[in-house]
C-alpha positions in Angstrom: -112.0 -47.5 -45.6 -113.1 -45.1 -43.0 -110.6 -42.3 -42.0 -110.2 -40.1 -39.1 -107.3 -37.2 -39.8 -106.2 -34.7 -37.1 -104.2 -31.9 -38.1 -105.1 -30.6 -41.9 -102.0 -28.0 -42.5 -100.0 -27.8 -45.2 -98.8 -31.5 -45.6 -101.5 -33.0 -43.1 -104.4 -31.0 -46.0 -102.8 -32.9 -49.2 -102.4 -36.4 -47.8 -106.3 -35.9 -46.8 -107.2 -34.8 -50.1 -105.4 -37.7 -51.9 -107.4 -40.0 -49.7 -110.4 -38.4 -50.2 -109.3 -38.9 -54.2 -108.8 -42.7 -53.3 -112.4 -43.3 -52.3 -111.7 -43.2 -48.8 -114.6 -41.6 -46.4 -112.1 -39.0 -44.8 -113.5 -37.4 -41.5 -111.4 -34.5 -40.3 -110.3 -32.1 -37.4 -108.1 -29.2 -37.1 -108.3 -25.7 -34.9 -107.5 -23.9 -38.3 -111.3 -24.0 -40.6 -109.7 -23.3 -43.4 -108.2 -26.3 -45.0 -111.4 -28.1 -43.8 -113.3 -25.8 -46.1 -111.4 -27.0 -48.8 -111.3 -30.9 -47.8 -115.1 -30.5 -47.1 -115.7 -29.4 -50.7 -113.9 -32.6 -51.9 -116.0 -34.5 -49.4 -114.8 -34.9 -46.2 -116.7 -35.0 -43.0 -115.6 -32.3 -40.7 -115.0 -33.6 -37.0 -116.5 -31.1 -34.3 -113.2 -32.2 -32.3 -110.4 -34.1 -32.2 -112.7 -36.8 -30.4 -115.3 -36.8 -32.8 -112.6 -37.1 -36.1 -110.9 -40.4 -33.9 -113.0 -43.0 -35.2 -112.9 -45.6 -37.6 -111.2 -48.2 -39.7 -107.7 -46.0 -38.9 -106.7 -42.5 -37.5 -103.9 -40.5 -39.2 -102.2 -37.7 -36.9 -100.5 -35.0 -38.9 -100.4 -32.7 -35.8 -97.4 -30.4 -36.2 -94.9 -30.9 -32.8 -94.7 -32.7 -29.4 -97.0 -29.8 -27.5 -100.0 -29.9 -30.5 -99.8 -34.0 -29.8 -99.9 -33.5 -26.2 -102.6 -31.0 -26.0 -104.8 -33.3 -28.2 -104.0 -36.3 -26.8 -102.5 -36.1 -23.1 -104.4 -32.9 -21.6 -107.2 -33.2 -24.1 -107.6 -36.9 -22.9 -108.7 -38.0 -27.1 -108.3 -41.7 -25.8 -110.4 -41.6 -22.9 -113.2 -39.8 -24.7 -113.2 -41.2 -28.7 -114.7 -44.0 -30.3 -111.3 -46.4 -30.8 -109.8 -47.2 -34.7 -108.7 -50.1 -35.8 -105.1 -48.3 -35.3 -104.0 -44.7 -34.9 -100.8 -44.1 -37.2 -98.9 -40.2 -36.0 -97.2 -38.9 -39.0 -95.9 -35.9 -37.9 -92.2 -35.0 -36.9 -92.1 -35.6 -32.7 -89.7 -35.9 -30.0 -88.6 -40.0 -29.1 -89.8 -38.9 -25.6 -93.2 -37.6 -26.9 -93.2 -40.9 -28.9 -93.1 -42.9 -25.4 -95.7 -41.0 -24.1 -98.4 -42.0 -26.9 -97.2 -45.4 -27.3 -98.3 -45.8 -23.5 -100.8 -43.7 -24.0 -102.2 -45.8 -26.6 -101.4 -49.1 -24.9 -103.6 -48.1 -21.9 -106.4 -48.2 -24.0 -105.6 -51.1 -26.0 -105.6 -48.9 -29.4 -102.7 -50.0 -31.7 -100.1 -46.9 -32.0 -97.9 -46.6 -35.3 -95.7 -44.0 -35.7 -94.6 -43.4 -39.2 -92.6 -40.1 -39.3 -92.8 -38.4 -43.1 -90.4 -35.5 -44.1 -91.4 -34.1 -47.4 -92.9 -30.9 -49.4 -96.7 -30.9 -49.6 -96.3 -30.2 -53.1 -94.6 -33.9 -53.6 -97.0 -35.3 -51.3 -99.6 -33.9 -53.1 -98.4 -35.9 -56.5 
């Protein structure tokens, strides 16, 4: 399966790495280089932008708040210039109202929205 991931911190970087470990082809996009580095090393593809990570069979947002999702994906207009997924899953901790926003978003571009919430210690997630 083909994976686009936005937002490699410190839980976003060890989900990515255990998909990588699955035998997924991971593409991925953050502002920070540094965990790229890493996932690149395991190998990843590293997206040029948020645009260029949303593509594939599915898109997993680890993005860290409400303003990093709306940069990305409201001002940043990611729907209006990425090649669609199958489905774009947001698994970072956001507001019900920002919620709204990409579920709409998402709708006007006929790109299937889950949002799937994880609490947890990267360490965990990383076993």
């Amino acid at each position: 399966m083909e994976v686009g991931f936005l937002g490699t911190g410190r839980m976003g970087k060890v989900m990515a790495a255990n998909l990588l470990k699955a035998g997924h082809r991971l593409r991925a996009w953050d502002k920070s280089p540094e965990p790229l580095h890493e996932l690149k090393q395991g190998g990843a593809d590293i997206a040029t932008s948020a645009a260029d990570a949303f593509q594939g069979d599915a898109v997993i947002s680890m993005l860290p708040n409400d303003q990093a999702l709306r940069e990305v994906f409201i001002e940043g207009d990611l729907l209006n210039h990425a090649r669609p997924p199958t489905v774009s899953i947001n698994m970072g901790t956001v507001s019900l109202d920002c919620v709204d926003v990409l579920v709409a978003a998402h709708a006007a571009y006929n790109i299937p929205y889950v949002a799937a919430t994880v609490f947890g210690r990267p360490d965990v997630a990383a076993t």
